[in-house]
C-alpha positions in Angstrom: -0.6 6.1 11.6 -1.6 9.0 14.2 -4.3 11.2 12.6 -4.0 13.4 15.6 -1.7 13.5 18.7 -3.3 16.6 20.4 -5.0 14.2 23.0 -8.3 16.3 22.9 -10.7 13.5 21.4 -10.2 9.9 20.6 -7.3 9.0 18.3 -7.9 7.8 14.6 -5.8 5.7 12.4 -4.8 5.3 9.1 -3.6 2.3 7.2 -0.5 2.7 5.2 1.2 0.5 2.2 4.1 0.9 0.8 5.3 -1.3 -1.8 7.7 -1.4 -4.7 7.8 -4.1 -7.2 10.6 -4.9 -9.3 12.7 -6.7 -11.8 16.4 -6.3 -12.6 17.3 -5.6 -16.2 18.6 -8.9 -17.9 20.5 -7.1 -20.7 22.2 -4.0 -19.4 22.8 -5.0 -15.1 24.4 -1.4 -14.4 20.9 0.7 -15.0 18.5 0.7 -12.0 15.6 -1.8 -12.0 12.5 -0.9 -13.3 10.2 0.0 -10.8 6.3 -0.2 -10.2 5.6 1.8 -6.4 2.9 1.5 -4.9 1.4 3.1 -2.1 -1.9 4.1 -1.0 -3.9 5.3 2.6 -7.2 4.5 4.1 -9.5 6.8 3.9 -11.2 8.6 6.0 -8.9 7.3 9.5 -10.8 5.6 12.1 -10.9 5.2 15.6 -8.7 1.9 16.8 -11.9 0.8 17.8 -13.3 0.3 14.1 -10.1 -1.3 13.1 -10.4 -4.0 15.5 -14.2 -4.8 15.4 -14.1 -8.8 14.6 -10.3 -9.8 15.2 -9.8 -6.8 12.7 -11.5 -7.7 10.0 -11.6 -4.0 8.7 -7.7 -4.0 8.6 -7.5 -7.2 6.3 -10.2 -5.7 4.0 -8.5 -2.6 3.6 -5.4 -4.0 3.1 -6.8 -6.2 0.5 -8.2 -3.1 -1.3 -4.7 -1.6 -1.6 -3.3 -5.2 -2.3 -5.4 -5.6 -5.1 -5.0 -1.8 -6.7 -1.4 -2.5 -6.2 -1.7 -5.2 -7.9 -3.1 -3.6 -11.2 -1.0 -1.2 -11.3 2.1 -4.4 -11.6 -0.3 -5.7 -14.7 -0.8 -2.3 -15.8 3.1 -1.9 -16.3 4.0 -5.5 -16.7 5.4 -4.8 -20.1 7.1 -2.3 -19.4 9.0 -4.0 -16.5 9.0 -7.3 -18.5 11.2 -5.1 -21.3 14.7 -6.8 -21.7 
């Protein structure tokens, strides 16, 4: 993502996720799913520059960070979307 698209200074990114997990009710199928979103951003944005330093090694750490708090979050509600 664009942090800036004035063109006055060098452009910086963001990393975005966006993720839902979910599982269909077994006992009632006509009520939505129950939902865990996830979502997060990278913080602070970077130059494309930073991202791409070592065949963009700081894009698959990042994106492991946000995998992984994503990922607690799902255990974190795993009852609740394991409910029948």
């Amino acid at each position: 993502m664009y942090d800036s698209l004035t063109g006055a200074e060098v452009p910086n990114y963001q990393l975005l996720l966006s993720l839902d997990v979910y599982k269909r009710r077994e006992s009632n199928w006509v009520l939505p799913p129950k939902l865990v979103a996830c979502s997060g951003r990278s913080e602070p944005a970077q130059p494309l520059a930073y991202w791409a330093e070592d065949s963009y090694r700081n894009v698959q750490q990042e994106l492991n960070r946000m995998l992984a708090d994503c990922q607690a979050k799902v255990l974190a509600d795993l009852p609740n979307l394991l409910e029948q």
